[in-house]
Each structure stands twice: as structure tokens, then as C-alpha cells.
N, C-alpha and C positions, 0 to 999 in steps of 0.2 A: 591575729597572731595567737600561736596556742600555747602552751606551757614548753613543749617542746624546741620553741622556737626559742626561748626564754636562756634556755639551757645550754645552746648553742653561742651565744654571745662570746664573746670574749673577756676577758677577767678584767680589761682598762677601761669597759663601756661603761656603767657605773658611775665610778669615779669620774670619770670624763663628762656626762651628762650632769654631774653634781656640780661639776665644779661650774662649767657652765651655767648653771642655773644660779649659781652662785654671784658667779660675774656679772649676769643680766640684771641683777636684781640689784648689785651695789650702783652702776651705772644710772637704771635707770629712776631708781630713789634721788641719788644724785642729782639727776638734771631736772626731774619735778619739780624736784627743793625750790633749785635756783630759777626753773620758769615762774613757779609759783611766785617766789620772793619780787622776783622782777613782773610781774602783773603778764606777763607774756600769754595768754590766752590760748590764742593760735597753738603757741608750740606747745603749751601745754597738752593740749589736746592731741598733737602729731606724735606726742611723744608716748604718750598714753596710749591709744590705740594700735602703732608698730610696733614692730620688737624685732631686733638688728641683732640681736647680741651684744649691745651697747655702742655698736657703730652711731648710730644714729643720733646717740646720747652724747656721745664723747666730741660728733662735729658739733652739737648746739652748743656745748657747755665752753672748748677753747675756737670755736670757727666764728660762730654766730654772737654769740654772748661773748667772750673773748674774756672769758674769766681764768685770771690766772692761777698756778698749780696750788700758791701759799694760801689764797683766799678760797680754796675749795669747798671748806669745812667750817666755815665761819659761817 
């Protein structure tokens, strides 16, 4: 990719990929936390090495751990 390519984007890509980044990183802080908290090993590791966009985070955290919304941040 050259600089010219750079230029062509569009004005939303940016912002878009920021926010993104953004997301992925609240998510997957999040479900570390709680693997870690919870001795979870395994997922900690699955969690660590993928990256979903937080998919991935958001099934361990209410699918698998089945932690509910109010105890998120505790």
C-alpha cells in the first residue's frame, strides 16, 4: 500500500477502524478479567490468542461463564 492509496480512503475509514479497536480492546480486557478471576486457563488462552471483534469474548463472558450484565465490573 502506497501513500496514494492512503488518500483514496474514505473520510468514515478511520473513525471506523478506531472505534473498532476500541471495541475489541474493551471486550477483550473484559473477558481476561473474568477468565483470569475464574482460574479458567484454557479460555484464557483462546481468548488471548483470537480476536473476533469481541464475538468471541462476549459468548465466554454471558454463554459459557454466564456472568450476568450487573456483575460485569465487579
Amino acid at each position: 500500500m502506497n501513500s496514494a492509496d492512503f488518500a483514496n480512503m474514505p473520510d468514515w475509514f478511520i473513525p471506523v477502524i478506531i472505534f473498532l479497536a476500541v471495541w475489541t480492546l474493551f471486550w477483550k480486557g473484559l473477558s481476561l478479567w473474568h477468565s483470569a478471576n475464574r482460574k479458567d486457563s484454557t479460555w484464557f488462552i483462546i481468548l488471548l490468542i483470537f480476536n473476533t471483534l469481541g464475538i468471541l469474548d462476549m459468548l465466554y463472558l454471558f454463554g459459557f461463564a454466564k456472568i450476568k450484565t450487573n456483575k460485569l465490573f465487579r
